[in-house]
C-alpha positions in Angstrom: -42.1 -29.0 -23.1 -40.0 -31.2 -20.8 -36.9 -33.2 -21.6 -36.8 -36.4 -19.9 -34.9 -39.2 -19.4 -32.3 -37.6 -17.2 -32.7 -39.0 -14.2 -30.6 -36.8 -12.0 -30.5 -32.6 -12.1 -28.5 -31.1 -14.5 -28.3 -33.3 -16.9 -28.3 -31.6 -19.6 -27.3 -27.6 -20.1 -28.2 -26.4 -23.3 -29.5 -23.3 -25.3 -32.1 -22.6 -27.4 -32.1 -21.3 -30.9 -34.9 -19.4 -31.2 -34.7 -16.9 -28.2 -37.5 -15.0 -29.2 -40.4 -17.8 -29.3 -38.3 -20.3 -26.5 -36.9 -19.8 -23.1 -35.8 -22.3 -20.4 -38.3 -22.4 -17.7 -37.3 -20.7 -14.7 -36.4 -22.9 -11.5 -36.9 -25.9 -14.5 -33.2 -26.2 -16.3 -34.7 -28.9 -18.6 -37.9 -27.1 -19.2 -38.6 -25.5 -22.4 -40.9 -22.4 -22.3 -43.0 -21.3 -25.3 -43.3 -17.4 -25.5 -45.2 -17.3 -27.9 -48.2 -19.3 -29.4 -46.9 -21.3 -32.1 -49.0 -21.8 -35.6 -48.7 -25.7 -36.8 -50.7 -25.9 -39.8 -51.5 -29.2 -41.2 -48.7 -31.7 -42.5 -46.0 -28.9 -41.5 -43.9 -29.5 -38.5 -42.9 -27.3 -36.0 -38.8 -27.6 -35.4 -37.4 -26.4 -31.9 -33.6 -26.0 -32.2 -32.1 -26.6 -29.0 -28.4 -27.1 -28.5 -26.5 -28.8 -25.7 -23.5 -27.4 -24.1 -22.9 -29.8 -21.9 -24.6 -33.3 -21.0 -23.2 -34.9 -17.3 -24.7 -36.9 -14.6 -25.6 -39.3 -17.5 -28.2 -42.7 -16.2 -26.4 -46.1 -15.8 -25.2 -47.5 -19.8 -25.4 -43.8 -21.3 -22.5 -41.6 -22.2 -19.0 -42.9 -22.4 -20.1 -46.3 -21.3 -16.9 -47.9 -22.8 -14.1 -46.6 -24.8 -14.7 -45.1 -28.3 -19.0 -45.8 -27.3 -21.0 -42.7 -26.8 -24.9 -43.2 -26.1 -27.5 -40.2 -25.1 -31.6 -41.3 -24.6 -33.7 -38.7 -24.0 -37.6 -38.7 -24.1 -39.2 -35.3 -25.2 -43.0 -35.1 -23.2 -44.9 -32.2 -24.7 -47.2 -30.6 -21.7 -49.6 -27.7 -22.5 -52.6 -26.8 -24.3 -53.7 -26.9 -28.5 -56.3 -25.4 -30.0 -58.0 -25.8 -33.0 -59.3 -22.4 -34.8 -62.4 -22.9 -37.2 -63.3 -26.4 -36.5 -66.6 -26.9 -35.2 -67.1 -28.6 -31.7 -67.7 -32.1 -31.3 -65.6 -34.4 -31.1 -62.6 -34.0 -33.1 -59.3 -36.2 -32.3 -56.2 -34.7 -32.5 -52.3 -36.2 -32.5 -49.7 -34.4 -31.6 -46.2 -36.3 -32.4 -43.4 -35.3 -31.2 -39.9 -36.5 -32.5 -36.4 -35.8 -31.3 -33.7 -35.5 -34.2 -30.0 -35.3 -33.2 -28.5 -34.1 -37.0 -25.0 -33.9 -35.1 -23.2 -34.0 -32.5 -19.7 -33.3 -31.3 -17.8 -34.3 -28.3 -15.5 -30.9 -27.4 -14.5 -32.4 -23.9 -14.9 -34.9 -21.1 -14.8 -34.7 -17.3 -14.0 -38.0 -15.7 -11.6 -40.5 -14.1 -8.6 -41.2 -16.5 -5.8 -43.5 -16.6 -3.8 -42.4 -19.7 -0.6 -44.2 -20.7 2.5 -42.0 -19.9 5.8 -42.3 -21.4 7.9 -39.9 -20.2 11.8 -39.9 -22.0 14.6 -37.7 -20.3 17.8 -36.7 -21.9 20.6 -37.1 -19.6 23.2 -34.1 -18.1 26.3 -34.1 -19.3 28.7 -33.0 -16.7 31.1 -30.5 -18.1 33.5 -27.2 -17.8 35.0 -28.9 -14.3 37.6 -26.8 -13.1 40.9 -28.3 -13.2 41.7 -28.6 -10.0 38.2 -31.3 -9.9 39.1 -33.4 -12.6 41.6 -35.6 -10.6 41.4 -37.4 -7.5 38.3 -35.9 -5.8 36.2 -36.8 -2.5 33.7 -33.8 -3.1 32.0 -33.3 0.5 29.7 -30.8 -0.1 27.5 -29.1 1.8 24.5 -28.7 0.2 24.7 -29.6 -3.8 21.0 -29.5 -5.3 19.3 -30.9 -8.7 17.2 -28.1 -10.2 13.6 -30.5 -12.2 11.5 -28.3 -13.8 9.0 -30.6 -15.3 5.9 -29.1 -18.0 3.1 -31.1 -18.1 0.9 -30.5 -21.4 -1.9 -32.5 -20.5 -4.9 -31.6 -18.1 -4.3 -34.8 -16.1 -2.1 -34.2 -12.6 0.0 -37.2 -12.5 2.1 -38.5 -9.9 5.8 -39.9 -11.2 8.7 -41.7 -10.0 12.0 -42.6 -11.6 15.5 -44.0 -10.4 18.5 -41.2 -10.5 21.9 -42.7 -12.6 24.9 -41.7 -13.1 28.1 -42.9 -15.1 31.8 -41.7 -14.0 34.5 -43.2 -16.3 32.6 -45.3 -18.6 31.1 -47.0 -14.9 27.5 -47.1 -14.6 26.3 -46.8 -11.4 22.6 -47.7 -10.6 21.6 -45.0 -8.7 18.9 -44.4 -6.4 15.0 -43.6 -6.6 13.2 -40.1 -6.7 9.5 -39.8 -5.5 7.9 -42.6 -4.0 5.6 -45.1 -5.1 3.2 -43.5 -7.8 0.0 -44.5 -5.9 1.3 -42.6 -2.1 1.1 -38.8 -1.4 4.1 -37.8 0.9 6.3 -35.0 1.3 8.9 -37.2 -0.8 5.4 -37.2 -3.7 6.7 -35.7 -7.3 3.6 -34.7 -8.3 2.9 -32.7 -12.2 0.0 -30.7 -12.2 -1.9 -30.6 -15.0 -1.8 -27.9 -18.0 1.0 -26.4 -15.3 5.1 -26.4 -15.1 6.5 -28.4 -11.6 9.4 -27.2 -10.4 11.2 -29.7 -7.7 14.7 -29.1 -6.0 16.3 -32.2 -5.0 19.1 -31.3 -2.4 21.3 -32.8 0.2 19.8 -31.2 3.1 16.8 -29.1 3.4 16.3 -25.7 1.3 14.9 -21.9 2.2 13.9 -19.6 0.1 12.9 -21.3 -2.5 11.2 -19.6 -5.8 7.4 -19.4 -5.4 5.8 -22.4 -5.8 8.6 -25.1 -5.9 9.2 -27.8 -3.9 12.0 -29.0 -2.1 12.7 -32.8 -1.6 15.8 -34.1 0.9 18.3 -37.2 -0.5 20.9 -37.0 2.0 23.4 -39.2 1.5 22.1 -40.5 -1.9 22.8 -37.2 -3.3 26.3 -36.9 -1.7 27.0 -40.3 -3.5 26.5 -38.8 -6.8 28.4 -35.8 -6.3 31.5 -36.8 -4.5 33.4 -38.1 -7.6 31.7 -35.4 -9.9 29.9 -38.2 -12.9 30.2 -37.5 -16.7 26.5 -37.8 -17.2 23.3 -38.0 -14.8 19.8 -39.5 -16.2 16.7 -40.2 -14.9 15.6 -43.8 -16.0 12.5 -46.5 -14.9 10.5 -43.2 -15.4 6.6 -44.1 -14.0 3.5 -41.9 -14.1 0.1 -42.6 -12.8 -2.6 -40.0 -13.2 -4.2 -39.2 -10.0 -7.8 -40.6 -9.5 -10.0 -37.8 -9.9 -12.2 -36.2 -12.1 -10.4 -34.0 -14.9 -11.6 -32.5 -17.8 -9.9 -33.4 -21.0 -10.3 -31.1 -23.6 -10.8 -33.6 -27.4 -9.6 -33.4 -30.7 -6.3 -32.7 -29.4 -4.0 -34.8 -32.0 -5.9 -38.3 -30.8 -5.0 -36.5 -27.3 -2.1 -36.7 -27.2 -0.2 -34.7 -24.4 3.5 -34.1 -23.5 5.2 -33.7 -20.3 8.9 -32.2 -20.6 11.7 -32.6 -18.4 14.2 -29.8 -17.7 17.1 -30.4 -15.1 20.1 -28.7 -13.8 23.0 -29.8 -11.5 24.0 -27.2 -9.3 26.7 -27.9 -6.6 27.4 -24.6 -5.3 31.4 -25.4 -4.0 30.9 -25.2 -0.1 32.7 -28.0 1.5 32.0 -30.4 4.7 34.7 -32.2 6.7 35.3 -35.6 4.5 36.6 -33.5 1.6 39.7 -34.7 -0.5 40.6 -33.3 -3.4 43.9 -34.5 -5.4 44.9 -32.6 -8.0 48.3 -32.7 -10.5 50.5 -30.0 -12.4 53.5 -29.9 -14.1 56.1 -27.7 -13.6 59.2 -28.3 -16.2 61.2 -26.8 -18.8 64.0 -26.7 -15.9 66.6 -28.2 -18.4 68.1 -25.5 -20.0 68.7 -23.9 -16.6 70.8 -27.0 -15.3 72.3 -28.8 -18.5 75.8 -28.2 -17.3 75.3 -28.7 -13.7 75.8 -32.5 -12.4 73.1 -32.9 -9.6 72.8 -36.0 -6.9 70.8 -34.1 -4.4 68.9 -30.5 -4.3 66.3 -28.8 -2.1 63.6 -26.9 -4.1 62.3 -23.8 -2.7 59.6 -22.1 -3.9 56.5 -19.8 -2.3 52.5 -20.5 -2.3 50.1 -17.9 -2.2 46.7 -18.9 -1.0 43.7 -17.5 -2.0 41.3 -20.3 -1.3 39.5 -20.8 1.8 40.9 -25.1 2.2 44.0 -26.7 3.4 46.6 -28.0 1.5 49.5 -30.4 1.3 52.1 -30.4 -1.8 53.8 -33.4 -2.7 56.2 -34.2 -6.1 57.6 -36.5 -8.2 60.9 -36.1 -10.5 60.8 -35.6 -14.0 63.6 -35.9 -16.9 63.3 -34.4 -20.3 61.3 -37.0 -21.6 58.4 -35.8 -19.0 58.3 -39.5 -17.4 59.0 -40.0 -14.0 63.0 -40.2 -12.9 63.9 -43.5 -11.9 65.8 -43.7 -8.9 64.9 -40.4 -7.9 62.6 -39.3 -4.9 61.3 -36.0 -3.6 61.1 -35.7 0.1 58.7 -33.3 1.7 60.5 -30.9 4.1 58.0 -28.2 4.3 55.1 -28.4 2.2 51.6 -27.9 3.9 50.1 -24.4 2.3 47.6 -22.7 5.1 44.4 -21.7 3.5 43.3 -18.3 2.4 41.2 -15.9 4.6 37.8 -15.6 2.5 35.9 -12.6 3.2 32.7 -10.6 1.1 32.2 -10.8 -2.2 33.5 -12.7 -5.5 36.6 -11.3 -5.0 37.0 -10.7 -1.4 39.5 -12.4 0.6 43.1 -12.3 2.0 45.8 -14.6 0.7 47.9 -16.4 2.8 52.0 -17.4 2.0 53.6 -20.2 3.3 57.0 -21.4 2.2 57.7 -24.8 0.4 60.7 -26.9 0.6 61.6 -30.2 -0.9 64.6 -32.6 -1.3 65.9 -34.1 -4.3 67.4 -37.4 -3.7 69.2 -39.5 -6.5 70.0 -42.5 -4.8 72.7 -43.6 -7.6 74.3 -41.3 -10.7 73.3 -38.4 -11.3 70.1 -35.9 -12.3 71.9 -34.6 -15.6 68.1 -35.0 -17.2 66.4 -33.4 -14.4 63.6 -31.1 -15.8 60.9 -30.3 -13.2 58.4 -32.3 -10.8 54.8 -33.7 -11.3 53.4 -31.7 -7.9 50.4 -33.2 -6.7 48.3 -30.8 -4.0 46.1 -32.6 -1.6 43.2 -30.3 -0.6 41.4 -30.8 2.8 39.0 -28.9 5.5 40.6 -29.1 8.4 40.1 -26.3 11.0 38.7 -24.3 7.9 35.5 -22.4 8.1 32.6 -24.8 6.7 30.7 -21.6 5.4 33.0 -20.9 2.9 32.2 -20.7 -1.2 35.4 -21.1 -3.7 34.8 -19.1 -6.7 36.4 -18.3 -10.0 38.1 -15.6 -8.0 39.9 -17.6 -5.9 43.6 -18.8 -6.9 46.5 -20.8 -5.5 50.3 -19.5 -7.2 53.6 -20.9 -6.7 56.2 -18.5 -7.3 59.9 -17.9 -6.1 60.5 -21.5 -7.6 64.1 -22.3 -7.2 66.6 -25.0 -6.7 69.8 -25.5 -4.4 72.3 -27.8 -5.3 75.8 -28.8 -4.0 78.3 -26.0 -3.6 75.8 -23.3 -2.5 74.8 -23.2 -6.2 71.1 -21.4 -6.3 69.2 -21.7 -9.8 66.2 -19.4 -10.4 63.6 -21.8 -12.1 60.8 -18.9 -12.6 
């Protein structure tokens, strides 16, 4: 007994029931083999239970043939031979009918083309725990900061997906630039999910090695270094897009209405290894001198005081007056006479390096009264890279300390400020 209507091979794959009395026919997958002679008395019927696994290569207008519309014909020819025990010859008509009852059916999954509708929401980075010394006035050239996206895709559907890179520094928003390129291209620069699988994507300066098994590495250049240099409060991806790719994929149904979710995970790294447009500003106090000169009448001094340099960059140490109020002295400049700190030696390890000492000197210059309320100086270091090595790293075990802080005034008069 042949099912037909299946116009190409393979139609249908299905199972049969009754192994015992049925088989498939062999070399004919929609062949059904009697086994066994089969009794049909009359008025009974003879039920064949066949079940389909799977039904594919369906004839034009069958199948899904729109959304939500499923429609299977199949024509059921019955080839082979009936006899009829204890009637006598001559000539007897017989009809055979044959009838093909579907009680139920269930759709468990699909292969095809789809073009489901995406929506893909990322919560931003928030940029914290900056050291200090980063918070201020920063030109961050580094040499190779990188955006760690880890993206899971739930559904079975490999999609393709672009989106535009913000950031906001200081309540500024700054539009940003664009990651992956157009949804419906396949380049190098291609953020591609794959389905039911996690994508992991770095997004870097310059190119990467050695990268985890598996992930991907995509170059932004100087769109990266725009983003990093002034170290933003908060990055987000935004104008997410995702097209699913535009071949066959087999969606598994009954899924929650399949639905599927992708989820983002991202991480800025910037690993703190410097190129030669770096500037960094950054302010301290140092104060609490008034006890220490109370009864002394100043109108020019020269501060003295040591740096010991443990970081591998350059830098140049500049002041400002104080009074007891902590506002800056009127009337009152500081004048650099030695104050450029050479940069520490870095060697191996977290810890590793040399420190380097350099001597600081400044002058104190009231240009009318006194400095009665004198009480320390806003010092503002200016980092740069100049004739440092590029392959350098600053770490949490590098440090910069002033020490030996003290202040010459008229008279020969030395005060220890420490």
């Amino acid at each position: 007994m042949t099912l037909e209507g299946q116009s190409q091979p393979n139609g249908l794959v299905f199972e049969l029931g009754d192994p015992e009395n049925y088989g498939i026919k062999a070399g004919k997958a929609q062949t059904i083999e009697f086994k066994n002679d089969q009794e049909i008395r009359k008025g009974e019927t003879l039920k064949i239970p066949v079940h389909f696994k799977r039904i594919q290569n369906f004839p034009e207008g069958q199948g899904i043939y729109q959304p939500g519309h499923f429609k299977l014909q199949t024509n059921v020819i019955a080839n082979g031979t009936a006899t009829t025990p204890g009637v006598p010859a001559g000539n007897i008509q017989v009809n055979l009918i044959t009838d093909t009852e579907v009680p139920d059916i269930t759709l468990q999954s699909v292969t095809g083309i789809v073009d489901p509708k995406i929506d893909i929401n990322v919560d931003p980075i928030t940029v914290e725990g900056i050291p200090d010394f980063l918070k201020d006035d920063v030109n961050l050239d580094l040499e190779n900061p990188y955006i760690k996206l880890k993206l899971e895709n739930g559904s079975p559907a490999d999609v393709n997906l672009k989106a535009r890179m913000t950031w906001t520094k200081d309540g500024v928003f700054n539009e940003g630039f664009q990651i992956g390129t157009n949804i419906n291209e396949n380049t190098d620069q291609t953020i591609t999910l794959s389905g039911n699988a996690t994508s992991e994507y770095y997004l870097s300066r310059i190119a990467m090695n050695n990268l985890p098994a598996g992930a991907k590495n995509i170059v932004l250049g100087d769109n990266l270094y725009n983003l990093i240099r002034n170290i933003p409060d908060e990055i987000k991806l935004t104008d997410v897009e995702a097209k699913a790719l535009q071949h066959d994929t087999e969606v598994i149904l009954g899924n929650d209405g399949a639905n599927y979710e992708v989820n983002t995970i991202y991480e800025l790294n910037a690993p703190l290894q410097f190129g030669n447009e770096l500037n960094i500003v950054y302010k301290d106090t140092i104060n609490d001198w008034g006890g220490d000169l109370e009864d002394i009448t100043i109108k020019k001094a020269i501060v003295e005081m040591d740096a010991l340099n443990g970081i591998p960059l350059n830098f140049e140490l500049n002041a400002q007056a104080i009074d007891r109020n902590g506002n800056v002295y009127p009337n009152v400049t500081v004048n650099p006479v030695k104050n450029t700190i050479a940069p520490g030696l870095k060697l191996t390890g977290e810890n590793g390096g040399t420190a380097t000492e350099s001597p600081i000197q400044l002058e104190i210059v009231c240009e009318s009264g006194d400095m009665k309320d004198l009480d320390g100086l806003i010092v503002n270091f200016t980092a740069n890279m100049e004739g440092v090595n590029q392959n350098a790293t600053l770490n949490k075990g590098m440090t910069l300390k002033l020490f030996n802080i003290r202040i010459r005034i008229k008279d020969g008069v030395t005060v220890d400020l420490n």
